[in-house]
C-alpha positions in Angstrom: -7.6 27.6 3.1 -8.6 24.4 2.2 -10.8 21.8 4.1 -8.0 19.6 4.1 -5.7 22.0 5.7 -8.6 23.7 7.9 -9.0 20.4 9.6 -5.2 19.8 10.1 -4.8 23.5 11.7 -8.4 22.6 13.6 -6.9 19.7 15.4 -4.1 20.9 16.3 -5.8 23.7 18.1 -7.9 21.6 19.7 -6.6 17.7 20.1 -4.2 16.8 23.2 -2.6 14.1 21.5 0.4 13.8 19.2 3.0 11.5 17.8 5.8 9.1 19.0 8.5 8.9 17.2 11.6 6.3 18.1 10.1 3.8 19.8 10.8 1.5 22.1 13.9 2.2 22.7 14.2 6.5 22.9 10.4 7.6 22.5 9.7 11.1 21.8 6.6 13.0 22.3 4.9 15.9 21.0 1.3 16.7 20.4 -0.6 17.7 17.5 -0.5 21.2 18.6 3.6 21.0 18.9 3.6 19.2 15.9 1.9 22.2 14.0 4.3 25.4 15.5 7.2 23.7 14.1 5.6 23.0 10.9 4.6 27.1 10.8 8.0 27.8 11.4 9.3 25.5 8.7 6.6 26.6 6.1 7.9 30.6 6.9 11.3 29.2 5.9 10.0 27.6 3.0 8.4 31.3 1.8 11.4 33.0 2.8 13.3 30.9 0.7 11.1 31.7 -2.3 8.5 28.9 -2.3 5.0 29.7 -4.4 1.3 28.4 -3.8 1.1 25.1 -6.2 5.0 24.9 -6.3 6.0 20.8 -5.8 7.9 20.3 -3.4 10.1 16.6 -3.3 11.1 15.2 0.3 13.6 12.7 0.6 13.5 11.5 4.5 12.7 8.3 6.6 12.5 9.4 10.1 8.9 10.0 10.6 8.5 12.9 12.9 10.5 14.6 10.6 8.5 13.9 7.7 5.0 14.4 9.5 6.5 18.4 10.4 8.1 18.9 7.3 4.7 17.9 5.0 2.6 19.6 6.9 4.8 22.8 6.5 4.7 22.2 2.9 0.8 22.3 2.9 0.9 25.3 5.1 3.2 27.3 2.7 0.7 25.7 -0.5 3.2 23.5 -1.8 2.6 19.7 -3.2 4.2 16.9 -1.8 5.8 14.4 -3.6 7.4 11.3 -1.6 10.4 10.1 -3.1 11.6 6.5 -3.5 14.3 5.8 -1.2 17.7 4.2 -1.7 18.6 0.6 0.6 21.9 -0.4 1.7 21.3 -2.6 -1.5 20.6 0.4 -4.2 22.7 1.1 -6.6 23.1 4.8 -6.4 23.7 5.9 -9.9 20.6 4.3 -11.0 18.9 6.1 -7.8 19.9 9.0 -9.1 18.9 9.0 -13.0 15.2 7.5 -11.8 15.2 10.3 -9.3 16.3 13.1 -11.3 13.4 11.6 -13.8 11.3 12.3 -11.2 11.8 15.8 -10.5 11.8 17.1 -13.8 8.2 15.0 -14.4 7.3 17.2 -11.3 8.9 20.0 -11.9 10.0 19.7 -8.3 11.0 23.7 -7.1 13.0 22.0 -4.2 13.8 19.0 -2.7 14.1 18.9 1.2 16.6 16.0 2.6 16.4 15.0 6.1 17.5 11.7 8.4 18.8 9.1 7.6 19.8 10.6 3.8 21.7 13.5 4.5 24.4 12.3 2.8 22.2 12.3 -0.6 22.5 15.8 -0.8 25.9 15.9 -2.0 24.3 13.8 -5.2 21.6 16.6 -5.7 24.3 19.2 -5.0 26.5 18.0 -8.1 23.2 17.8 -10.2 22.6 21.2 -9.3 19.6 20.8 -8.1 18.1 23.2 -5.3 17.6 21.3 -1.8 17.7 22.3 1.5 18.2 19.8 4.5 15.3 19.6 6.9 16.5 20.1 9.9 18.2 23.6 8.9 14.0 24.8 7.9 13.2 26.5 10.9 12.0 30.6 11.1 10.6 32.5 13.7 9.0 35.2 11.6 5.1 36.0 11.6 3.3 33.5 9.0 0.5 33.4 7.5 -1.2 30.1 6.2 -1.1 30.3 1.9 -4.4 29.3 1.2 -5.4 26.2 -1.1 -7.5 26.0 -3.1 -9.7 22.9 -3.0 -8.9 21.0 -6.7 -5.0 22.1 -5.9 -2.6 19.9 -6.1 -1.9 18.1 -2.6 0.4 15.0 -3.1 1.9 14.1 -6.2 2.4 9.9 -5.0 4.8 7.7 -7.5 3.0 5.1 -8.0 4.6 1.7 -7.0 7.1 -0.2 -9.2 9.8 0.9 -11.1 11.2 4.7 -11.0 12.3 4.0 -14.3 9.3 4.9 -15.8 7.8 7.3 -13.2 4.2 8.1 -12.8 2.5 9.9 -10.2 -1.4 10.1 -9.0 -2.0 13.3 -8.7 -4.2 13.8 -5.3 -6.1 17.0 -4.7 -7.1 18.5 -1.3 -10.3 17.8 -2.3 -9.5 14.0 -3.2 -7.7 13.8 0.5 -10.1 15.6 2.7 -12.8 13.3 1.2 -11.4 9.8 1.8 -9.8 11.1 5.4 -13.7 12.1 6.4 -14.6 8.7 5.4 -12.3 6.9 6.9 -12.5 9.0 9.9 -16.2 7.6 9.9 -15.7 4.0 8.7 -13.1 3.5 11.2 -15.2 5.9 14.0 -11.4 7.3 14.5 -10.9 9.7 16.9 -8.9 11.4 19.8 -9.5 8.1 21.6 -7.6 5.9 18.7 -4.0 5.3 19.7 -2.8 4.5 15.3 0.7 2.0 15.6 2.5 2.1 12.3 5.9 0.7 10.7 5.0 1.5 6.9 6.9 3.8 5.0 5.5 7.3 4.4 6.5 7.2 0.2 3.4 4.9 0.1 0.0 5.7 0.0 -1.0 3.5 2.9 1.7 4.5 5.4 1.2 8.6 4.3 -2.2 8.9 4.2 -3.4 6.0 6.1 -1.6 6.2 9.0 0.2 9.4 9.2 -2.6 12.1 7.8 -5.0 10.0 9.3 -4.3 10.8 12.8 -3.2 14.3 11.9 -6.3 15.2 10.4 -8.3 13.1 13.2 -6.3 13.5 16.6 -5.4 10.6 16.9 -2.3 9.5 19.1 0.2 8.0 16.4 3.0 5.4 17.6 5.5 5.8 14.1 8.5 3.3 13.5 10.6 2.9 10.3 10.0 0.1 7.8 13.8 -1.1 8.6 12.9 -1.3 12.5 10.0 -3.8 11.6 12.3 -5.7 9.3 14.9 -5.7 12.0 12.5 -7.4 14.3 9.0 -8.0 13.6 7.3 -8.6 16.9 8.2 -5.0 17.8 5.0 -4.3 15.7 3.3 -6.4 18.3 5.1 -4.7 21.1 4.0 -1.1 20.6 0.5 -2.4 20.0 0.6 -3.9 23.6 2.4 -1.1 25.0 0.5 2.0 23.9 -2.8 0.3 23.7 -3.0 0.1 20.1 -6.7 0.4 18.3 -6.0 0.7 14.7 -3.2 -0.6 12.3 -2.6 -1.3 8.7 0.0 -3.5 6.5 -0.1 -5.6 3.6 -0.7 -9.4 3.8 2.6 -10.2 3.9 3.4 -8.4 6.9 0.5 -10.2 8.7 2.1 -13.4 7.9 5.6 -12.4 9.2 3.8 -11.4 12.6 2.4 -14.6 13.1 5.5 -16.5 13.2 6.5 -13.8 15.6 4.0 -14.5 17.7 4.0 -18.0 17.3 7.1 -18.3 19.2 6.2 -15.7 21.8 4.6 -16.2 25.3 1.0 -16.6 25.8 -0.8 -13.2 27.7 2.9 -11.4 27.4 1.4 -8.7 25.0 -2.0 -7.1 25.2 -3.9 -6.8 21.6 -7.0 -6.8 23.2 -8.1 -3.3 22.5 -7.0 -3.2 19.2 -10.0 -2.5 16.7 -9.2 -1.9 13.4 -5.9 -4.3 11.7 -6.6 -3.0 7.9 -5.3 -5.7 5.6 -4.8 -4.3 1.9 -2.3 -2.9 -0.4 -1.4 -6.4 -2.2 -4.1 -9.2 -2.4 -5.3 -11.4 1.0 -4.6 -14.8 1.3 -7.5 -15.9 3.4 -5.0 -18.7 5.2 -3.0 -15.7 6.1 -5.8 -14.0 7.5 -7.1 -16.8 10.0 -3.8 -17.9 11.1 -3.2 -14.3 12.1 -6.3 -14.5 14.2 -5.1 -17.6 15.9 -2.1 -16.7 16.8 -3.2 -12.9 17.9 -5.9 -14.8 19.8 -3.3 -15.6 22.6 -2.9 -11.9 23.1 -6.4 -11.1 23.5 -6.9 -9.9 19.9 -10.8 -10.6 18.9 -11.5 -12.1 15.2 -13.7 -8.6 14.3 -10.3 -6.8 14.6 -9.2 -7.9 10.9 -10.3 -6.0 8.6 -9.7 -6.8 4.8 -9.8 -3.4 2.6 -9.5 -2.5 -1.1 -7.7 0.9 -1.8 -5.7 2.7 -4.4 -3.4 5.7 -5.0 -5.8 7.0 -7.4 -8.4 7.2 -4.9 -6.3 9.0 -2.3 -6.5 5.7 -0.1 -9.1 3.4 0.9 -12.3 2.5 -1.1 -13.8 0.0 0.8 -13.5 -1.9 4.3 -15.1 -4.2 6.3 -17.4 -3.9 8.8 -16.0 -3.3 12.1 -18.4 -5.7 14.0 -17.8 -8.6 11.5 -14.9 -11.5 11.2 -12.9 -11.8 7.8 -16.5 -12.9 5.7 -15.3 -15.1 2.9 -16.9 -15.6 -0.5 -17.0 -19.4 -1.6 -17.0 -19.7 -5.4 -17.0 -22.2 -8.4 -13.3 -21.7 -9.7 -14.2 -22.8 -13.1 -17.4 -20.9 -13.2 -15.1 -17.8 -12.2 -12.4 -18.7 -14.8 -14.5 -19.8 -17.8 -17.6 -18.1 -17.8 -17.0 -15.1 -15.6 -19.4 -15.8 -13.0 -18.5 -15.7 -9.3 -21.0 -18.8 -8.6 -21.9 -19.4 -4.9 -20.4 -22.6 -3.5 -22.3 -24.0 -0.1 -21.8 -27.7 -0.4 -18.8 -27.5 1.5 -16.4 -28.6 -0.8 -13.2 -27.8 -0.6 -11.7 -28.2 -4.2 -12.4 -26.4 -7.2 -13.4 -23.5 -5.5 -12.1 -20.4 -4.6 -12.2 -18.0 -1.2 -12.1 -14.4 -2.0 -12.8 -12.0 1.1 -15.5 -9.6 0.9 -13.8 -6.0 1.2 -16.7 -4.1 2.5 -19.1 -1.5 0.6 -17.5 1.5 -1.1 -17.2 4.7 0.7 -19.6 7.6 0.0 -16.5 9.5 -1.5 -16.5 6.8 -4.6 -18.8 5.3 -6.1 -17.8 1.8 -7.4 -18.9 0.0 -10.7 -18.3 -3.6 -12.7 -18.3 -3.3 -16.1 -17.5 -6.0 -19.6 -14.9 -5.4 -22.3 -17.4 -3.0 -24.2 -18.0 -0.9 -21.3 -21.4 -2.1 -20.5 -22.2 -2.0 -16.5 -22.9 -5.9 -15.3 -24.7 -7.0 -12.4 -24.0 -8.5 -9.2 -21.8 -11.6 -9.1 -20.5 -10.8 -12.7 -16.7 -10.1 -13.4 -15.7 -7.4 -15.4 -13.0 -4.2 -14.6 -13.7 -2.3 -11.7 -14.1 1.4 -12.4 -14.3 4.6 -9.8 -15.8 8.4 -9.7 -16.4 10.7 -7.1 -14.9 13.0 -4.9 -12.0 11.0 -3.8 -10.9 9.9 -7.2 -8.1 11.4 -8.9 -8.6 13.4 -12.4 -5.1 12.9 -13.5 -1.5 11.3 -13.9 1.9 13.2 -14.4 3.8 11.5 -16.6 7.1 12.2 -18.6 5.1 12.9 -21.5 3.1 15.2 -19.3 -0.3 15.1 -18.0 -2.3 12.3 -18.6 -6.0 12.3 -18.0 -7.3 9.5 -15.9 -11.2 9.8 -16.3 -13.5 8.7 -19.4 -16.2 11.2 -20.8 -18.5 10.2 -17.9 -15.8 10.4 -15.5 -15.0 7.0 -14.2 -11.7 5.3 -13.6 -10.7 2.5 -14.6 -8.8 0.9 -12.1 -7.1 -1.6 -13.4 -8.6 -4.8 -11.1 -11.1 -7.2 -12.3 -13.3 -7.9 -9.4 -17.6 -8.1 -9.0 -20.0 -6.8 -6.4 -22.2 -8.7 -4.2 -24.5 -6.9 -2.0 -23.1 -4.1 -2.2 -19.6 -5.2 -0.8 -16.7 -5.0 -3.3 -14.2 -8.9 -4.2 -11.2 -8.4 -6.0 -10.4 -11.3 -8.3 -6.9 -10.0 -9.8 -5.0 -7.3 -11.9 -6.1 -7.7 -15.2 -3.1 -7.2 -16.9 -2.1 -10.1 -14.5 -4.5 -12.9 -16.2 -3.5 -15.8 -17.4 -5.4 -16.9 -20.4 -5.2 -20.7 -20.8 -7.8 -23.2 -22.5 -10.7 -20.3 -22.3 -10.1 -20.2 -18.5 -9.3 -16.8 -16.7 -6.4 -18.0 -14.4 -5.6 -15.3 -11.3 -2.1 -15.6 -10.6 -2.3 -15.2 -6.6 -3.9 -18.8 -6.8 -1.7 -19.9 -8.4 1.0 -18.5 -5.7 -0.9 -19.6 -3.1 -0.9 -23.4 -4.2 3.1 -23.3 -4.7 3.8 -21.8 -1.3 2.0 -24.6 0.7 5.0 -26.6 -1.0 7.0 -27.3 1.7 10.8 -25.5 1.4 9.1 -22.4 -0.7 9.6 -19.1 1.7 6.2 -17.9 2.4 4.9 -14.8 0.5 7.7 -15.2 -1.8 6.3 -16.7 -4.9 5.7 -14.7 -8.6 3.1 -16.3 -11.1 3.8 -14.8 -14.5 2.2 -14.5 -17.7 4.2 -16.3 -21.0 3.0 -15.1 -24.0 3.0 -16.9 -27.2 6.9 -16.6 -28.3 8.1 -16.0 -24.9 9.8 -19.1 -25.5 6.0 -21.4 -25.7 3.7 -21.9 -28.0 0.7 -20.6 -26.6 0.2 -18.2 -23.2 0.8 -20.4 -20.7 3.0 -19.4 -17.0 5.7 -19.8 -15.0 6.3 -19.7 -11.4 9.1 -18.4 -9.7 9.6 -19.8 -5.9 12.4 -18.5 -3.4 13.5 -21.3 -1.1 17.0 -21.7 0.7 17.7 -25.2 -0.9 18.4 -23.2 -3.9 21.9 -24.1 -5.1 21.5 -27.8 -4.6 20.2 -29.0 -7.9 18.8 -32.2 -6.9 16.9 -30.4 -3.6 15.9 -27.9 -6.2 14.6 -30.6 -9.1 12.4 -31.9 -6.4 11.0 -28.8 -4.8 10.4 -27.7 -8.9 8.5 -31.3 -9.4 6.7 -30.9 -5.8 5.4 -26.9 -7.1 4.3 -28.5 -10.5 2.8 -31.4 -9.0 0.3 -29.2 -6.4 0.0 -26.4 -8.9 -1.9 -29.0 -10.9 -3.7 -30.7 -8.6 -5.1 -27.5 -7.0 -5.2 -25.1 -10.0 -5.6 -27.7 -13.0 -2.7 -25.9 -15.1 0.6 -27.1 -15.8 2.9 -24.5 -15.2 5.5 -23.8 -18.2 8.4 -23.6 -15.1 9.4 -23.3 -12.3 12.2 -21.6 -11.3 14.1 -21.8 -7.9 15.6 -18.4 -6.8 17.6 -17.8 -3.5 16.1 -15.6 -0.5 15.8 -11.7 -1.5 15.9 -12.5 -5.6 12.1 -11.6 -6.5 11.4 -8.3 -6.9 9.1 -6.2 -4.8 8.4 -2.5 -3.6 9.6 -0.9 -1.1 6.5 -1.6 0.6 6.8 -5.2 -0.2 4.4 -5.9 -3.0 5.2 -8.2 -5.8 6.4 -6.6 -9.0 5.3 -9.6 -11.3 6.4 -7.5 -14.3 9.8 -7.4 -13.0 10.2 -10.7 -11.7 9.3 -11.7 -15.9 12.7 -10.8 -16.5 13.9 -13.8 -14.1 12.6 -16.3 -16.0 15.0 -18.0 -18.6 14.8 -18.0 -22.3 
């Protein structure tokens, strides 16, 4: 079998630990070693049912104990995984259903397993004709025998976020996983001492490999909850770190800024976050501010600064690239903005200065699994504290999309990937400046949109986190590239509240960023468009802008 697998099978032999499931309120137990006999007798039913080695297999569930068994049974019968987006109260299920059946023939999904809370999808697939079978109903008790993997084998086919309605998906090897699991295993010293606390959902990359294989493959004690219970009621993040004695979580930014309002209004020493080790910050780009008033308000709880660790990460690299060091604070690199915009050059600021610069956190130095490079429009590789397109190779990195065209290849002849973010190394340690498809070209200056974001939701009435910076293009209704800025705020609706929070945006926009935006638009709560795991679709949110 593969290493991958080996390791999984390995710790459930041996580890004493296991995974919580339904927390706080009706907490369930069972180890590692549980855990695994149910997943054997799911992955017998799966080959009693006519599964093949390499078949893809497409899982439609929330509830997280289900899908940690019914993945791993998948694996064990050597089946691929692929993670399907899941329909909200909010979805409209027709168009969940044409994306999704997009999906499966991209796939070529042999079955589809449905478990909690979307049993009730089946009847869809049902008059699709499409094979499923409902989790819960996978269970055999005949003798099986692990189907070996091979190592370059398909693993996890993971959508990759945005909209279904062009579907592509990373496709992530056993090879590619077993490499970035050992080095995060390492990075992150994780072992059967780690208790792992997570609300993320297990369709993203972050939540399924970052904090459910994670433990799995490390032994780990895992405290699971579903995105909706977090939503529900953020401090319960909080709460199960205190409780179980949290050491290691992960979210994007946003979710870190959420949590400190929580805890804002929460009673001093009424939570424990002192033994908390690891709080992995990535998946969408950090807002320094966010960052440090995290650590302020986590401060009261006993959680120490070296906890927060900003890291860089991508689908096509299994998971994580790069992160911090463990024994250091968020470190911060001060530049010239207009040396960064204009001539590409990421120009150390130590005068103290506040304006004109830019704080961009330093994301640690790239696993051993990748090897990370900078590199100009001609494909030349630059030097330290130059900005070009951040490429990856190695044993981590994908070799491949699936697309509806079919395959896609992701490397170049000397087999790096291009990633897609424009960033620059400084010794050794990897900063992410933007998406490049994100610039903003204006007046020869490089213009990030999260800046730009940034400035506009320190306006007072604009809902924090929720702010999109777009890109106009000549024709898009103005005569040269320029931007707009979409803001939600709950004076929306009011239109002489929303003429002055729209003057208020322009006016700091300016004075921080030196760029008059081409709009701003004033949205209600819940109108910009993100993925399920809450990132920003700026593509998307282009649509909302008028004319």
């Amino acid at each position: 079998m593969s290493r991958f697998v080996d390791t999984v099978v390995g710790t459930a032999a041996r580890s004493t630990r296991g995974m919580v499931t339904g927390a706080p309120t009706h907490p369930v137990r069972r180890s590692w070693g549980d855990l695994h006999a149910a997943a054997r007798r799911t992955a017998a039913a799966l080959v009693e049912s006519g599964l093949r080695a390499r078949e893809a297999v497409a899982v439609l569930a929330g509830d997280p104990g289900q899908v940690a068994q019914v993945v791993q049974g998948v694996w064990l019968a050597g089946g691929s995984v692929t993670m399907l987006h899941q329909p909200t109260a909010r979805t409209d299920l027709a168009v969940w259903r044409d994306d999704t059946l997009r999906v499966l023939r991209m796939i070529d999904a042999r079955l589809v397993l449905v478990g909690a809370p979307f049993e009730a999808m089946a009847e869809v697939l049902r008059e699709q004709g499409i094979a499923h079978r409902i989790i819960a109903d996978l269970d055999s008790d005949r003798e099986f025998t692990v189907v070996p993997a091979a190592e370059d084998d398909t693993a996890l086919l993971q959508l990759t976020s945005g909209s279904t309605a062009e579907p592509k998906a990373v496709q992530i090897t056993h090879r590619n996983l077993c490499a970035n699991l050992v080095d995060t295993v390492a990075r992150l010293e994780c072992g059967d001492s780690d208790v792992v606390v997570s609300w993320l959902p297990l369709f993203h990359d972050m939540g399924m490999v970052g904090c459910l294989l994670l433990p799995m493959f490390s032994g780990a004690e895992l405290v699971s909850v579903t995105p909706a219970e977090f939503l529900g009621r953020p401090l319960v993040w909080a709460e199960l770190m205190s409780r179980y004695g949290g050491t290691i979580t992960a979210a994007p930014n946003f979710a870190y800024a959420i949590l400190t309002r929580q805890l804002a209004r929460t009673e001093a020493g009424s939570l424990d976050l002192s033994r908390m080790k690891s709080a992995c910050n990535g998946a969408e780009p950090i807002d320094p501010s966010t960052v440090e008033a995290f650590v302020a308000a986590g401060s009261r709880f006993g959680l120490r600064p070296q906890a927060i660790n900003c890291c860089y990460g991508a689908a096509e690299s299994a998971l994580v690239i790069s992160l911090s060091d463990l024994s250091d604070p968020m470190l911060l690199d001060t530049v010239d903005a207009l040396e960064l915009e204009k001539n590409r050059r990421a120009v150390p600021v130590s005068d103290g200065r506040t304006t004109g610069v830019r704080r961009l956190p330093l994301l640690g130095v790239p696993f051993g699994s990748v090897a990370v490079r900078v590199v100009d429009d001609s494909g030349a590789e630059l030097g330290d504290r130059e900005v070009g397109r951040l490429q990856l190779r190695g044993d981590s990195v994908t070799r491949g999309y699936l697309t509806e065209q079919g395959p896609v290849a992701a490397l170049d002849d000397d087999g790096w990937l291009d990633i897609g973010d424009e960033g620059y190394l400084v010794d050794g340690q990897i900063v992410v400046c933007g998406r490049e498809k994100d610039v903003i070209i204006m007046g020869g200056r490089n213009i990030y949109p999260t800046d730009i974001e940034r400035a506009a939701a320190s306006v007072d009435g604009v809902r924090d986190g929720n702010v999109a910076a777009v890109r106009l293009m000549a024709g898009d209704g103005v005569a040269r590239e320029s931007f707009a800025v979409l803001v939600e705020s709950r004076r929306a609706g009011d239109p002489a509240a929303e003429k002055a929070l729209r003057d208020a945006v322009v006016h700091r926009v300016v004075a921080e960023i030196d760029a008059r935006p081409a709009s701003v638009v004033v949205l209600p709560p819940g109108s910009l468009p993100k993925t399920p795991s809450g990132k920003l679709r700026r593509a998307a949110a282009r649509a909302l802008v008028p004319g």
